[in-house]
C-alpha positions in Angstrom: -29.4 205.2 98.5 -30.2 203.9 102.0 -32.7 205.3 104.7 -30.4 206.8 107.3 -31.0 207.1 111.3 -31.6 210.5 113.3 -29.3 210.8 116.6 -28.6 213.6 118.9 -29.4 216.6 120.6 -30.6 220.1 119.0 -31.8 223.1 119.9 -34.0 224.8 117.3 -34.4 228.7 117.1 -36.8 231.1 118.8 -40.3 230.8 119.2 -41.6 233.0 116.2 -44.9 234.2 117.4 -43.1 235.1 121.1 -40.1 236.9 119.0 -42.7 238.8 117.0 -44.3 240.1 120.4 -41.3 240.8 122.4 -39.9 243.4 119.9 -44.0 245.0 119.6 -44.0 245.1 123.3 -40.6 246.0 123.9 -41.4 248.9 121.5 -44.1 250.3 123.1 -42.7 250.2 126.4 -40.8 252.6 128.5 -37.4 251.7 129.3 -35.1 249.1 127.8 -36.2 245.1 126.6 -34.0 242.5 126.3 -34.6 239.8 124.3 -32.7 236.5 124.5 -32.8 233.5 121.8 -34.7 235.7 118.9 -35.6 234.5 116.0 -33.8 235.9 113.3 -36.6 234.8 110.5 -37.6 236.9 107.5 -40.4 237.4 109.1 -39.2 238.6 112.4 -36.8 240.6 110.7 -39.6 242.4 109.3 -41.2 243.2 112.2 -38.0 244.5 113.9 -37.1 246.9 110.5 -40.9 248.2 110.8 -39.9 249.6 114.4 -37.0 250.5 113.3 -38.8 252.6 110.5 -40.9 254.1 113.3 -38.1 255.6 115.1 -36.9 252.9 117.8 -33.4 251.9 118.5 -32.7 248.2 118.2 -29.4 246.8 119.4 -28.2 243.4 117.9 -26.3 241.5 119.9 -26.1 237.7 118.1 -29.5 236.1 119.1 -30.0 239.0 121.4 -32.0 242.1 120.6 -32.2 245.1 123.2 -34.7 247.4 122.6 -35.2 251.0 123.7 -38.9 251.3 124.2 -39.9 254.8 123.3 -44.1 254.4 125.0 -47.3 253.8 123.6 -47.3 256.9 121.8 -43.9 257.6 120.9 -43.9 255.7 117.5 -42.9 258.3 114.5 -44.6 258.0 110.9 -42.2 256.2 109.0 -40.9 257.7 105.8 -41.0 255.0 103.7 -43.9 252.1 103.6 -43.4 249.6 106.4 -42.6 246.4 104.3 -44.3 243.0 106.0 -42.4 240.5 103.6 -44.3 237.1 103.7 -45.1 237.8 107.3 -49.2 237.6 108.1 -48.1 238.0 111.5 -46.2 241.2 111.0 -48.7 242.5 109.6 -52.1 241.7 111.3 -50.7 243.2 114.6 -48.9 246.0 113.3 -52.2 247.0 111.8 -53.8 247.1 115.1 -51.1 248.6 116.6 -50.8 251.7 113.9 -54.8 252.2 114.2 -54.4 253.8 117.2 -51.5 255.9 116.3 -52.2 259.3 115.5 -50.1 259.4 112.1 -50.6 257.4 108.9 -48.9 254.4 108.0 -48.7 252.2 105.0 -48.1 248.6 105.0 -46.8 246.4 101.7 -46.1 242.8 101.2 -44.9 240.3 99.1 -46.9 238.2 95.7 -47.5 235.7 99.0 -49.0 237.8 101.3 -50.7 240.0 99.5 -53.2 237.3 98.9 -54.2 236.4 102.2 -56.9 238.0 104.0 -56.7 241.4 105.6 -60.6 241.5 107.0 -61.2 239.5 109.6 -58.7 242.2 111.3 -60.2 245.2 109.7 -63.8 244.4 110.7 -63.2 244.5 114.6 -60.8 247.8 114.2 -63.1 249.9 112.2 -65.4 249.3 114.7 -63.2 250.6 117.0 -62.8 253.5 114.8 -59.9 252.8 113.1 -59.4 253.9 109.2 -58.1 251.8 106.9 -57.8 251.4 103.5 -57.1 247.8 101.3 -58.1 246.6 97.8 -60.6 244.1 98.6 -59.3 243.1 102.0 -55.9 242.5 101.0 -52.7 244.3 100.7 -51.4 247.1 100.6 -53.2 248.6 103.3 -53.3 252.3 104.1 -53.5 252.9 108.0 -54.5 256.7 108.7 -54.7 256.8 112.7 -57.7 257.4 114.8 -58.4 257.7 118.5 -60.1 254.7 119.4 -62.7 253.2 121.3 -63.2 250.2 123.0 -65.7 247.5 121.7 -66.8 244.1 122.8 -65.7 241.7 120.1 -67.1 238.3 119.9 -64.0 236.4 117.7 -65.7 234.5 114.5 -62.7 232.4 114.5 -59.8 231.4 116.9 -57.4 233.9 115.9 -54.6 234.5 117.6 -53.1 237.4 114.7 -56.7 239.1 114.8 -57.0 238.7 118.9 -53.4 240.2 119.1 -54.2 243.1 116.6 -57.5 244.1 118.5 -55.2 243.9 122.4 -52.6 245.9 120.5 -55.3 248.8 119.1 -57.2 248.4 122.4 -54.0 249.2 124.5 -54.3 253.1 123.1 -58.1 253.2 123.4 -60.4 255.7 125.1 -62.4 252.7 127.2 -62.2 249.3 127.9 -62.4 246.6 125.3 -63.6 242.8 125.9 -62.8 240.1 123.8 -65.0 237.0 123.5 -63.1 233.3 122.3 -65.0 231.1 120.6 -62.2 228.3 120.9 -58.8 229.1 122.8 -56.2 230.5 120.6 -52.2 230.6 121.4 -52.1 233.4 124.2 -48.0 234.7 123.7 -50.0 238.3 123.8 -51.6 237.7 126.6 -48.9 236.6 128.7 -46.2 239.0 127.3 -49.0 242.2 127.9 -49.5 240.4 131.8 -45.8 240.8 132.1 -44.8 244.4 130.6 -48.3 245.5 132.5 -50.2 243.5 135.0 -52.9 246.2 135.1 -54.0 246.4 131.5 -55.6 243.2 131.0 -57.8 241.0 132.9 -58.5 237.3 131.6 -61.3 235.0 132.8 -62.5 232.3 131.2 -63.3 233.1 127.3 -63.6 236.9 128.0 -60.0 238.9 127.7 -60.5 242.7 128.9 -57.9 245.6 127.8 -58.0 248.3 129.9 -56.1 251.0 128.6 -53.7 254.1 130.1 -51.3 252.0 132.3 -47.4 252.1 131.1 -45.7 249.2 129.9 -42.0 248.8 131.4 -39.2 247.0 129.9 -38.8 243.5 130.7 -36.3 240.5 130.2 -37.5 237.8 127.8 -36.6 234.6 126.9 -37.7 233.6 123.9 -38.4 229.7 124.3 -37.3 227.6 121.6 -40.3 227.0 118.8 -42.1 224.1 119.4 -43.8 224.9 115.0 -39.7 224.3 114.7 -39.4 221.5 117.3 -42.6 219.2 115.4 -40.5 218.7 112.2 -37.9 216.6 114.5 -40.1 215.3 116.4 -41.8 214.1 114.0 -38.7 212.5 112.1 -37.3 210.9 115.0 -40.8 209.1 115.4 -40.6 207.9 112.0 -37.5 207.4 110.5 -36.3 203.8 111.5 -33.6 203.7 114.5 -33.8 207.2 114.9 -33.7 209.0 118.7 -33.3 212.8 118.9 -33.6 215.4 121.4 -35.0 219.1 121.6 -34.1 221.0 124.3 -35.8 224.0 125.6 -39.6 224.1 124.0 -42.0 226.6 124.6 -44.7 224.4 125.9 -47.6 226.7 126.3 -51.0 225.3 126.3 -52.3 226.8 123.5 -49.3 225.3 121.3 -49.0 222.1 122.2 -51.4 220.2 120.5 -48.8 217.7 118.6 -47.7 216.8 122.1 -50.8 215.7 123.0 -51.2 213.7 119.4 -47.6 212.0 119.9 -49.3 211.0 122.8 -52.5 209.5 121.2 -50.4 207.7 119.0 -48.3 206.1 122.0 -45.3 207.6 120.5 -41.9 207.0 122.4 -42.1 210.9 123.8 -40.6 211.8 127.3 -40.9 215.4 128.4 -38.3 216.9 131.0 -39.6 220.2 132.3 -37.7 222.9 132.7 -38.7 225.4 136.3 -38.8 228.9 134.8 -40.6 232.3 135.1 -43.0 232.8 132.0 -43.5 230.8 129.6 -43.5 226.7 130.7 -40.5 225.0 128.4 -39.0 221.2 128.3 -36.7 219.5 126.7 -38.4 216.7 124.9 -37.2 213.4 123.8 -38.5 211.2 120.8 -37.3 207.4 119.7 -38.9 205.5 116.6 -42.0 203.1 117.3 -44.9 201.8 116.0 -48.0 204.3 116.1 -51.6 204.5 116.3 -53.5 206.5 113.8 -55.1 209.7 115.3 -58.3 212.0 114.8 -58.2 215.8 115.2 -61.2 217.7 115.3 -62.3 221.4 114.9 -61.4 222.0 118.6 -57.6 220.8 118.1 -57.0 222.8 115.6 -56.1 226.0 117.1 -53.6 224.5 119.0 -51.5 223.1 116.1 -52.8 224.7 113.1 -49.1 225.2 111.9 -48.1 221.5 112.5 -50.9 220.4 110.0 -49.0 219.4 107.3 -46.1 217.7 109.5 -48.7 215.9 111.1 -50.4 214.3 108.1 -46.5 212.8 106.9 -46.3 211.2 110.6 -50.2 209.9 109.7 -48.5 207.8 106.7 -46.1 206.3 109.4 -49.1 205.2 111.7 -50.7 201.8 111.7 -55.1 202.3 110.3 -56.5 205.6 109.2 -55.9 209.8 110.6 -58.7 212.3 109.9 -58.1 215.8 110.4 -61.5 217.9 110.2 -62.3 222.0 110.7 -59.0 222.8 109.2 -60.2 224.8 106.6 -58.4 227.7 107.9 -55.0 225.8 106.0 -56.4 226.7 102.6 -55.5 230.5 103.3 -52.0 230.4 104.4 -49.2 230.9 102.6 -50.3 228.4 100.3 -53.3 226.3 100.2 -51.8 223.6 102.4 -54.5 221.3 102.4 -53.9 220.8 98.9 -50.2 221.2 99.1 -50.2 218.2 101.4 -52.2 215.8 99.4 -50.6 216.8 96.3 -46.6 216.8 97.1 -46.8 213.4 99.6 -48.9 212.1 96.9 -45.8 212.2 94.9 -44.0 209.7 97.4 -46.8 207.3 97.3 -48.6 208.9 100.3 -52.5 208.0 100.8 -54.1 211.4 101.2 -58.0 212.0 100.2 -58.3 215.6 100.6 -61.8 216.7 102.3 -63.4 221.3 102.1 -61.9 221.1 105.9 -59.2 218.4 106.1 -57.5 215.4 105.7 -58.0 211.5 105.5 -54.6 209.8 105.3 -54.7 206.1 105.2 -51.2 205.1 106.8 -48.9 201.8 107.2 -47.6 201.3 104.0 -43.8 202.8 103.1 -43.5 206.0 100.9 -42.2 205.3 97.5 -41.0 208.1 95.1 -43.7 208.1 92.0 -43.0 211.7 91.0 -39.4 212.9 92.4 -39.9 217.1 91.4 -41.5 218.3 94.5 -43.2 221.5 95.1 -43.3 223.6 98.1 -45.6 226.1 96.9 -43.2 228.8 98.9 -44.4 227.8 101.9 -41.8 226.9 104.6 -43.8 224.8 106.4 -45.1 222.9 103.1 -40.9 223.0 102.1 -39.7 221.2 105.9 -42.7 218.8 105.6 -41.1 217.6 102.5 -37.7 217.7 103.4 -38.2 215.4 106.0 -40.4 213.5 104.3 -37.6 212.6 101.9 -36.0 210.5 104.7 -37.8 207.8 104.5 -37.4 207.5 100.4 -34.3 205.7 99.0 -34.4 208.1 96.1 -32.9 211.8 95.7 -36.2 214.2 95.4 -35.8 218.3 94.4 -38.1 220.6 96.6 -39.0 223.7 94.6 -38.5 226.8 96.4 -36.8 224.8 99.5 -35.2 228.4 100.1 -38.9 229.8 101.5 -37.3 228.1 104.8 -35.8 231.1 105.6 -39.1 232.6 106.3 -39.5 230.6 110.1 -36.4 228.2 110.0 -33.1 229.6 108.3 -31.1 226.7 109.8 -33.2 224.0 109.2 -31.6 221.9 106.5 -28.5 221.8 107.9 -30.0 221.5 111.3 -31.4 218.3 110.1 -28.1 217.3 108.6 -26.4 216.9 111.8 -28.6 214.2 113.1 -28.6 211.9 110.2 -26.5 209.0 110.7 -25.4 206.6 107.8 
């Protein structure tokens, strides 16, 4: 079995965080939403049946959505629970949504999700006055809505899922709410609010105010191309031999593109081609093979690539010395402990991984060799592409359990990936 070459040009689906939004927004607004390049994920598709559930009519037009906002307050109680899937997205910010609404709501997940934490959202809303119900912070989660009030929240953590939740509750508030960052976290709801109403939040510095009672109005959205989707070809074109691949369209946004900025450390072969567009920034980005420098991300980082993590640590083994990742403790609570995941699973193909309570030390230069071929993804998608293109660079076959937990952010992916390999 030889090590084949990457070559070409893709385009990889939607941004999932933006798709999530546009359809909440777009919801919640008055007037019609379209959406352009959606992500048609699991999880997405969970968020889009919850509305659905709630009484909004959602037109699908291939990887178009258009959306007939009903207002803030025009949601109905759904019948049935609202079902998040594996989708801790889904889930945080429809819980800050549906505290505010004045009818009860009850929200389910899968084995997955149900295992993550649900308080660091329901601390800041019950002190808004929201009421909600969860065994022992996780799901199921009874919602039973409240008028709110606003609060000033000082953020424990860069969260963008419990920032979102608390802009979404504070949107149907009585008063004003500020939100204090401790670190910068992705902003997709700050820039989509900005857009479907300029007059309901103010942003300065690390303080984000809601102020609440102005109308959203449909809008037009294009959904940029994930750049969480984007790093597992970038990342193979820098690494596998001969390889030179291009992504077109990325959603560059600041507080995303933290493996740009790493490429770039590494003095990767990376040239970005910006694309002049309203919202939010995109390029098309090109990668070729090289040699690389090791790199060292700290706490502050972290927010701004906390999903690339485990892609990140396979390009480490490419890299000539050692990579440390540090304050990336957050990993162990995601859909599977991924800190773990990582050293365990590219263990397997010879990787050198010490694992560390907040991170990674991954000693790099040496080819992978297969050691233990039955790889496990722990159902984690980004845990499952991680290892899928870590098999690229070994000359011998290797099973992924639960490869189909893809689906969850990247339905296309493996055959994505197939159409750049060259023999």
């Amino acid at each position: 079995m030889t090590i084949p070459t990457l070559q070409g040009t893709i385009q990889v689906p939607g941004d999932k965080s933006i798709s999530h939004r546009a359809i909440i927004f777009g919801a919640i607004a008055e007037g019609k939403t379209t959406v352009s390049n959606f992500l048609r994920s699991n999880d997405c598709l969970a968020t889009l049946q919850a509305f659905r559930q709630m009484g909004v009519h959602i037109e699908e037009e291939g990887k178009h959505l258009i959306i007939d906002g009903v207002g803030m307050q025009g949601l109905k109680e759904s019948q049935e629970p609202l079902n998040m899937q594996n989708s801790g997205t889904s889930t945080r910010l429809l819980a800050g949504l549906l505290a505010g609404q004045l009818f009860d709501s009850q929200l389910l997940g899968d084995a997955s999700l149900s295992k993550r934490p649900m308080g660091r959202v329901i601390t800041p809303l019950s002190q808004m006055n929201g009421r909600m119900m969860a065994t022992d912070g996780h799901l199921p989660m009874v919602i039973n809505g409240e008028v709110l009030h606003g609060i000033h929240y000082r953020l424990p953590i860069a969260s963008a899922q419990v920032k979102s939740a608390i802009i979404l509750a504070a949107l149907t508030a009585q008063s004003d709410t500020t939100i204090e960052e401790p670190l910068p976290s992705r902003d997709h709801s700050e820039k989509m609010l900005k857009l479907f109403s300029p007059e309901s939040i103010d942003k300065k510095n690390h303080l984000i105010t809601i102020h609440p009672g102005h109308p959203l109005t449909g809008q037009q959205i294009e959904v940029p191309a994930d750049i969480s989707s984007a790093a597992f070809f970038l990342v193979a074109a820098a690494i596998v031999p001969g390889s030179e691949v291009t992504i077109e369209r990325v959603g560059l946004n600041p507080t995303r593109d933290g493996i740009i900025r790493v490429l770039q450390e590494m003095g990767a072969d990376l040239t970005i081609e910006g694309i002049d567009q309203p919202g939010e920034p995109m390029a098309n980005l090109t990668v070729k093979a090289g040699p690389l420098k090791p790199f060292h991300i700290k706490e502050a980082d972290i927010p701004a690539l906390v999903d690339e993590i485990p892609v990140l640590a396979l390009l480490a083994t490419a890299a000539d010395g050692v990579s440390t990742i540090s304050g990336a403790q957050e990993l162990r609570v995601k859909e599977s402990d991924r800190l773990t995941a990582i050293r365990s699973e590219l263990g397997k193909l010879g990787a050198a991984i010490e694992e560390k309570p907040d991170g990674l030390i991954i000693t790099g230069g040496r080819p992978l060799q297969v050691q233990n071929a039955a790889l496990d993804s722990f159902g984690d998608h980004r845990i499952a592409m991680t290892l899928q293109v870590a098999s690229l660079l070994v000359d011998q076959t290797v099973t992924i359990k639960d490869a189909d937990c893809m689906a969850v952010s990247y339905p296309t992916f493996t055959s994505d990936l197939h159409t750049l390999i060259k023999e």
